[in-house]
C-alpha positions in Angstrom: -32.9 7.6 30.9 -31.1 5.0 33.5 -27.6 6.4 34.0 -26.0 3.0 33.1 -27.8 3.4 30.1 -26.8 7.1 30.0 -22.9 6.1 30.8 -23.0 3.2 28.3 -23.6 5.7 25.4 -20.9 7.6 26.6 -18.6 5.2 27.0 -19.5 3.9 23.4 -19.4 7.3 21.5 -16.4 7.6 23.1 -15.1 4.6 22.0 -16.1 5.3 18.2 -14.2 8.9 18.2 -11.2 7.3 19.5 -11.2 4.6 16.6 -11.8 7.4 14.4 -9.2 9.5 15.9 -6.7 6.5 15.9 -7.8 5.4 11.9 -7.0 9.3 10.9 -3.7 9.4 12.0 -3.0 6.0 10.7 -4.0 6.9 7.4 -2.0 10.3 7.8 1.2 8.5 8.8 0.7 6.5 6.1 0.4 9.3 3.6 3.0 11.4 5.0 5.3 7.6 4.3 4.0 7.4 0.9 4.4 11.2 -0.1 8.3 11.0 1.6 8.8 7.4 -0.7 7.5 9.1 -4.1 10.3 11.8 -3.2 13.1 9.0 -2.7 11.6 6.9 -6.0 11.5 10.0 -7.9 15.3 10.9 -6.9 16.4 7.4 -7.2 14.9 7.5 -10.8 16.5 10.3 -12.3 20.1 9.6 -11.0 19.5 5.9 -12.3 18.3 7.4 -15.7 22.0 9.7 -15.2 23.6 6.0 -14.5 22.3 5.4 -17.7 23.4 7.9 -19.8 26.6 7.6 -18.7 26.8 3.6 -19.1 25.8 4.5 -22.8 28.1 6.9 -23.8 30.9 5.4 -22.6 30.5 2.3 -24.2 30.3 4.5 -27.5 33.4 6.3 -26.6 35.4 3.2 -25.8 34.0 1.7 -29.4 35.0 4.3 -31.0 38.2 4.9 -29.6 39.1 0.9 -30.4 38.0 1.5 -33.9 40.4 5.1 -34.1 42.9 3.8 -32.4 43.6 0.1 -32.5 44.5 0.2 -29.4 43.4 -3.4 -27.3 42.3 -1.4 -23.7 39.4 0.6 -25.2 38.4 -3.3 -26.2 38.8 -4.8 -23.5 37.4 -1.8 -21.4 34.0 -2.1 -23.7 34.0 -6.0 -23.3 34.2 -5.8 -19.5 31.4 -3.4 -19.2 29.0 -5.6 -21.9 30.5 -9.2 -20.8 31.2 -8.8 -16.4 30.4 -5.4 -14.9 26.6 -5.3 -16.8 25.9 -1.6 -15.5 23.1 -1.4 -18.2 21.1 -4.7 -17.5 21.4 -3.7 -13.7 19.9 -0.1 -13.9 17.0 -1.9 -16.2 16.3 -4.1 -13.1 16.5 -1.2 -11.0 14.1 1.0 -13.3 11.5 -2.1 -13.1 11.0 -2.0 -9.4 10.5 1.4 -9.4 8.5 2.6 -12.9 4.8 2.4 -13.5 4.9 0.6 -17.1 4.1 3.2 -19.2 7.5 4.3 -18.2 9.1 0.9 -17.8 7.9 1.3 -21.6 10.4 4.2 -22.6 13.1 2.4 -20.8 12.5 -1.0 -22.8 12.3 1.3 -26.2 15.9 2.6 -25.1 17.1 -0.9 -24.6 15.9 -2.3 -27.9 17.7 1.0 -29.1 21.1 0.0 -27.4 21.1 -3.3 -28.5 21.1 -2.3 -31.8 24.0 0.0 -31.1 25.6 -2.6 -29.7 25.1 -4.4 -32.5 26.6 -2.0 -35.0 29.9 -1.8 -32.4 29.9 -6.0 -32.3 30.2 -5.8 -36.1 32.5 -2.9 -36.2 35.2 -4.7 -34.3 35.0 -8.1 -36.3 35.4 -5.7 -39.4 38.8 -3.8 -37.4 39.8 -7.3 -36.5 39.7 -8.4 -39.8 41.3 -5.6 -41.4 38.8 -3.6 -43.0 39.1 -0.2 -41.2 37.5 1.8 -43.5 34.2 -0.6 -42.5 34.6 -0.4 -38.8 34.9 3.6 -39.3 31.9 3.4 -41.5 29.4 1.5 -38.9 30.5 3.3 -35.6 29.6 6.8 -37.4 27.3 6.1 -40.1 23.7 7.9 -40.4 22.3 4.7 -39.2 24.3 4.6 -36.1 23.7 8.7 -35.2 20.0 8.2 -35.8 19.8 5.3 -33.2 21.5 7.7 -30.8 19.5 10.7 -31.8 15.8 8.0 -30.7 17.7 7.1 -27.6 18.5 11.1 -26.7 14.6 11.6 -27.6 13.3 8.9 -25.8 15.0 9.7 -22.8 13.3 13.7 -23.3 9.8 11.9 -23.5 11.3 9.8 -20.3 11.9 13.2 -18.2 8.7 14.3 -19.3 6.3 11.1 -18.8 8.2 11.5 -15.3 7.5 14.7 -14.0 3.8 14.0 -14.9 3.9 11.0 -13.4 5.3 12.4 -10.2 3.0 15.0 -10.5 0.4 13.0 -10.0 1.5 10.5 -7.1 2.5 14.0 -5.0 -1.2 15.2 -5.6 -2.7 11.8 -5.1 -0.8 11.6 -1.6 -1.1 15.3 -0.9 -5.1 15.1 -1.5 -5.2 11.7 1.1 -3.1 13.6 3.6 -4.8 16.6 3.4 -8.5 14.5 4.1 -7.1 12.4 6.6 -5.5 15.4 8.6 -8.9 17.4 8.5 -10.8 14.1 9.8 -7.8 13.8 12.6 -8.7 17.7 13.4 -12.9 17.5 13.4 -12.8 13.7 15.3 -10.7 15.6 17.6 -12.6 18.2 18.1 -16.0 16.0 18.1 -14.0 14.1 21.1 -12.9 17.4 22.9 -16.6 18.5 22.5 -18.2 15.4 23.1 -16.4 15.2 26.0 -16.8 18.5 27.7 -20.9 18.0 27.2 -20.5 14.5 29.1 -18.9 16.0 32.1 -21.7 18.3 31.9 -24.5 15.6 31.4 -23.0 13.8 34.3 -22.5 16.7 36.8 -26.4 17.5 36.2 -27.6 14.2 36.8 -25.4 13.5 40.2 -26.6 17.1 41.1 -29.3 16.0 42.8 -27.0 13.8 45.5 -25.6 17.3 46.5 -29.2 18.0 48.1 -30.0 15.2 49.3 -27.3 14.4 50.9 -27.1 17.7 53.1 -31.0 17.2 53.5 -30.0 13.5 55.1 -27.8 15.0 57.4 -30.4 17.7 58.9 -32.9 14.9 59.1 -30.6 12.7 61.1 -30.4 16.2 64.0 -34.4 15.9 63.8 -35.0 18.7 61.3 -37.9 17.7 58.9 -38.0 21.0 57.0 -34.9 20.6 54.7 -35.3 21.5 51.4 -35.3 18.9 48.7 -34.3 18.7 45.5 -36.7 19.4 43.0 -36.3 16.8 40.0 -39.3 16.3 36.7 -41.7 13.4 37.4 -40.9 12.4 34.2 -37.4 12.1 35.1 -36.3 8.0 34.8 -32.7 8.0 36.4 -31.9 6.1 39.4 -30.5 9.5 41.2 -34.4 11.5 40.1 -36.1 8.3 41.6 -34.0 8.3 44.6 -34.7 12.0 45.2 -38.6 11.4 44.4 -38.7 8.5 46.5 -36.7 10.8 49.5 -39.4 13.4 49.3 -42.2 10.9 49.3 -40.4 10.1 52.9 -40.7 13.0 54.5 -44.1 13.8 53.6 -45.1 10.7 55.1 -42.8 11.0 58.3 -44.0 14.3 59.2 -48.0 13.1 58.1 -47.5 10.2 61.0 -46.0 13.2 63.3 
């Protein structure tokens, strides 16, 4: 084999384990960013779902304290929060940029389940307002009221649960990726350290020769035809074996015409 042909495979083996090596620890960046972002979405989610929780009750507990009490700030407290503030509507955007949809889902189920509270707390208040306490009492507390809480309270259990599985999953998914792309970072690596080692060797035996015959040029140039010379197959098709072939072939024939 020609040594530029030789060096030319080198140079393009070499080439393909460093793409390799580069495309491994692209993809394991890339993993290592996705596993870290599934941490943040999953922490975001559950104190937005908390957000949540907290949005709803305290709209009951201002209705209901209107509806006890009469008194105009726990209305205008609860109409704020429905009418300017919008806490609710703004965690529901929040939960659709970050949920897959079968929890997106849960989260619309717990919204059609507000409204209706909501509802119930509308209609309590034009009852108060009119004078029918009795009525307002009725609708804040009735079963039909503590049964849409009771479906919101489950929901939000199936919620925690769907979550964690789905969680589960995106860890494992990323985990899995990382994992493969860290053992094809490792064995390219070593293929390159290996490949490597075995072309410094490749080279050092082909040059060899040049060693020789470069100390036998040297005796021949102080008159001293019997140098040794390397030894190198016939079959040999380098330019350094053909060079050191040729050089014997020299001598012979300088010391036949002497």
């Amino acid at each position: 084999m020609k040594i530029k042909t030789a060096l030319f495979g080198v140079l393009l083996i070499a080439s393909v384990l460093g793409i390799v090596v580069f495309v491994s620890s692209f993809m394991l960046m890339n993993n290592m960013g996705t596993l870290q972002q599934t941490y943040e979405n999953e922490s975001e989610t559950l104190k937005l779902k908390a957000d949540l929780i907290v949005v709803s009750d305290q709209l009951t507990a201002n209705a209901r304290a209107y509806i006890n009490t009469g008194q105009q700030s726990f209305y205008d407290d609860y109409m704020t929060e429905v009418n300017e503030t919008q806490s609710y509507a703004r965690i529901i955007e929040q939960f659709e940029r970050l949920l897959p949809q079968q929890l997106l889902t849960i989260i619309q189920q717990v919204q059609a389940e507000s409204a209706k509270l909501a509802e119930q707390e509308m209609e309590a208040f034009d009852a108060l307002q009119a004078g029918n306490e009795a009525r307002a009492v009725d609708l804040v507390y009735n079963d039909a009221y503590m049964n849409s809480k009771a479906t919101i309270n489950g929901l939000l259990d199936t919620f925690d649960a769907e979550l964690a599985t789905w969680m589960d999953e995106q860890v494992t998914a990323a985990t899995q990726s990382g994992q493969l792309s860290l053992w094809l970072q490792i064995g390219s690596l070593g293929l390159f350290f290996l490949f490597g080692v075995a072309a410094i060797f490749f080279v050092l035996r082909k040059v060899k020769p040049l060693a020789t015959l470069t100390e036998a040029t040297e005796e021949m140039a102080t008159g001293n035809l019997t140098v040794a010379l390397p030894t190198v197959s016939d079959k040999a098709k380098d330019e350094v074996s053909i060079m050191a072939r040729s050089f014997t072939t020299m001598i012979q024939n300088v010391k036949g015409m002497l």
